[in-house]
C-alpha positions in Angstrom: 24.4 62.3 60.3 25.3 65.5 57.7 28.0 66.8 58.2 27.1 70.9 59.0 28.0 72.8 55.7 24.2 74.1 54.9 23.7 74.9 51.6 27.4 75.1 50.5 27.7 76.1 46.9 31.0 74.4 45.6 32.6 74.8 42.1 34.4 71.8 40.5 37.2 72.5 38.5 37.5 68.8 36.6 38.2 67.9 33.1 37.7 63.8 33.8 33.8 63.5 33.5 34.5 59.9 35.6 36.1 62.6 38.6 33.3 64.4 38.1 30.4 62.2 38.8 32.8 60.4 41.5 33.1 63.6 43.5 29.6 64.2 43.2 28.1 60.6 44.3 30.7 61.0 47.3 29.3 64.2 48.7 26.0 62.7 48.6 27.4 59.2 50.4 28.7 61.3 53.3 25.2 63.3 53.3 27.1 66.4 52.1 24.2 69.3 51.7 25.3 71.5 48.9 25.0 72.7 45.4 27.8 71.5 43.1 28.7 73.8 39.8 30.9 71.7 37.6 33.7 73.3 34.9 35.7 71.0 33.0 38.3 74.0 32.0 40.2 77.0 34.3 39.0 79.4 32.0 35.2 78.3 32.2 35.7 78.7 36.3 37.2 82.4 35.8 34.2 82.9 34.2 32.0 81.8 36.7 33.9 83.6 39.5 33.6 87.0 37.5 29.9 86.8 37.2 28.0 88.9 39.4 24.8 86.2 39.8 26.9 83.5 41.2 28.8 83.1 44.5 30.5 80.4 46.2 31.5 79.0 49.6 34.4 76.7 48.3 36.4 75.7 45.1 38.1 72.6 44.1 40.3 72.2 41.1 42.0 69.6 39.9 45.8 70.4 39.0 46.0 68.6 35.4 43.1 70.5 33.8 44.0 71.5 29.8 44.9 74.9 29.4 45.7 76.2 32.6 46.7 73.5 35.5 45.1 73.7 38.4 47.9 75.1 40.6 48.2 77.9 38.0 44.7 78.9 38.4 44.7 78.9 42.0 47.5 81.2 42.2 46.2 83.4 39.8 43.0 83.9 42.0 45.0 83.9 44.9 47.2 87.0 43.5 43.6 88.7 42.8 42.8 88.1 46.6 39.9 86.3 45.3 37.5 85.7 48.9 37.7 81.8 48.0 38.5 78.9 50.2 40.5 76.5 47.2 41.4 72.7 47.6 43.5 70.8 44.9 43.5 67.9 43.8 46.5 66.0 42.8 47.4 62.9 41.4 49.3 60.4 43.1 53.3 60.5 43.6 52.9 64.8 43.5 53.7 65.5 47.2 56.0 68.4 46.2 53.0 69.8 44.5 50.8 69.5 47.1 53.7 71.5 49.1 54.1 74.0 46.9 50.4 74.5 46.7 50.1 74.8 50.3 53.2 77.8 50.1 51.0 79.2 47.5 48.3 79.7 49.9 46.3 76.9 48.9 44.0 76.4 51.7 43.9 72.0 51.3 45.0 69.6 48.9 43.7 65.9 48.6 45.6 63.1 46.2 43.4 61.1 43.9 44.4 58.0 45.0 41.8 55.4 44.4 43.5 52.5 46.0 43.5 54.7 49.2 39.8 55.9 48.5 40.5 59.4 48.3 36.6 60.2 47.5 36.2 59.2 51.3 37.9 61.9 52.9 36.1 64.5 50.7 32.9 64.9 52.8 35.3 64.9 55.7 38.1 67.8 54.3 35.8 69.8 52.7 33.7 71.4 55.4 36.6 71.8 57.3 38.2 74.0 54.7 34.8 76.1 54.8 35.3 76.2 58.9 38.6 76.6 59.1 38.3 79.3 56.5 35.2 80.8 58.5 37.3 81.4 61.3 40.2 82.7 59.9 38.0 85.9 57.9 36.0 86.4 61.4 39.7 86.7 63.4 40.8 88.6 60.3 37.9 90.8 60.8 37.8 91.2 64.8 41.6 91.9 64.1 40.4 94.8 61.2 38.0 95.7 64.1 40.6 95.9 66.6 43.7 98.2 64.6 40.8 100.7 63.6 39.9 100.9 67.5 43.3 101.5 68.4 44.1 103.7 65.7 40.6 105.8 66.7 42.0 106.2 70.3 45.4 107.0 69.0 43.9 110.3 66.8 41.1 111.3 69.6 44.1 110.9 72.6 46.0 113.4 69.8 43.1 115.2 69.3 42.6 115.8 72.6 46.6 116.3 73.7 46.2 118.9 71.5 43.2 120.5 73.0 44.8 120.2 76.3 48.4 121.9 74.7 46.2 124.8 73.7 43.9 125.2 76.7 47.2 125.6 78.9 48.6 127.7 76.4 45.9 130.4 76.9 45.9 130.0 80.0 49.2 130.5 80.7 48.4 133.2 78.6 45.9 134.7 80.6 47.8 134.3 84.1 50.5 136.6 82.3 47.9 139.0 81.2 46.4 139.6 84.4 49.9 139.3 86.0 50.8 142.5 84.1 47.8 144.1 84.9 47.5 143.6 88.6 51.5 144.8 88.2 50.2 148.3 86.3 47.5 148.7 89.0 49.9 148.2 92.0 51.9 150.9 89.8 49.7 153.4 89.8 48.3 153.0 93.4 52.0 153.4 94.3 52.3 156.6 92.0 48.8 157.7 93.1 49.9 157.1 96.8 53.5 158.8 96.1 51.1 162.2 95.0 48.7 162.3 97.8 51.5 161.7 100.9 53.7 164.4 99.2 50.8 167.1 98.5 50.9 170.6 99.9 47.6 170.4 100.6 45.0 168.2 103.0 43.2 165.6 101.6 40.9 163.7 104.0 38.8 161.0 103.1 35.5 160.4 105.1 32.6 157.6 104.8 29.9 157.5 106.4 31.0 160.1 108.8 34.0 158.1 109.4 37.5 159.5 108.8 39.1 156.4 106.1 42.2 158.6 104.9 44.0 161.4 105.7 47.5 162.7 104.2 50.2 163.8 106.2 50.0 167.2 105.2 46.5 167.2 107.4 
């Protein structure tokens, strides 16, 4: 049965030519679907990585590559952020490696140890890598998601505290306005009043035949 990593694209980082072909024939034992991209040097996979044409699902790299070892590579592309699943290889007797790998951010490491027939757990390790590293950008994403959501409520609940702040301030505004007016009006009925009770004269006030006011001088 294949193990479900559909057309993977994986780039080998591995100077030994013997590794090479090993690695290869293994993924093809355990019925491993993918396209392999071999590089015998770290320098020769940077390149590869910085070329627009090519992309890939995984990357393993062998630690004791010329030039740059493989843990130095790795952290190198994991200080760029680079969006790349990585498994090391080590050789046998390098558990302290492997551990310092892992605090490196190394997503896997396997140990070429032939008398415990390392190549077998390849088909096994590798697409779970690819899963595990599948799952963790789609929480990292739904988590993205999530903070701009909130952050989006926080400004519109702002936003609209502020709208709210201002609405009541003209309002509040406008209560006092017409507070002051109904208070100017009441003064001048009272002056108006004040003239008309203390006239010398008669003033009567009729509507519709219908006697409405009448001052006391009538």
């Amino acid at each position: 049965q294949e193990i479900p990593m559909p057309n993977a694209r994986i780039l080998l980082v591995e100077d030994n030519s013997h590794d090479r072909t090993a690695f290869c024939r293994a993924l093809q034992k355990g019925q491993l679907s993918c396209e392999i991209t071999e590089c015998v040097r770290a320098e020769e996979a940077l390149q590869y990585l910085r070329s627009d044409d090519l992309s890939f699902n995984l990357m393993v790299v062998d630690h004791g590559l010329p030039g740059i070892s493989g843990l130095e590579l790795c952290k190198e592309l994991l200080g760029a952020k680079t969006p790349l699943p990585l498994v090391l290889l080590t050789g046998a007797g390098s558990q302290q490696l492997a551990v310092e790998a892992l605090k490196a951010g190394v997503y896997d490491y396997i140990i070429k140890d032939s008398g415990r027939d390392y190549l077998a757990l390849l088909p096994v390790v590798l697409p779970d890598v690819v899963r595990r590293y599948g799952e963790r950008l789609a929480r990292e994403q739904a988590e993205d998601a999530l903070r701009k959501a909130h952050t989006e409520l926080e400004m519109r609940v702002a936003q609209r505290t502020t709208e709210l702040a201002r609405a009541n301030q003209e309002l509040r505004g406008e209560i006092s306005d017409r507070q002051r007016v109904e208070e100017a009006l009441q003064e001048s009925e009272e002056k108006y009043r004040l003239v008309v009770d203390n006239a010398n004269e008669g003033i009567v006030i009729t509507q519709d035949g219908m006697l409405k006011f009448a001052n006391p001088s009538i």
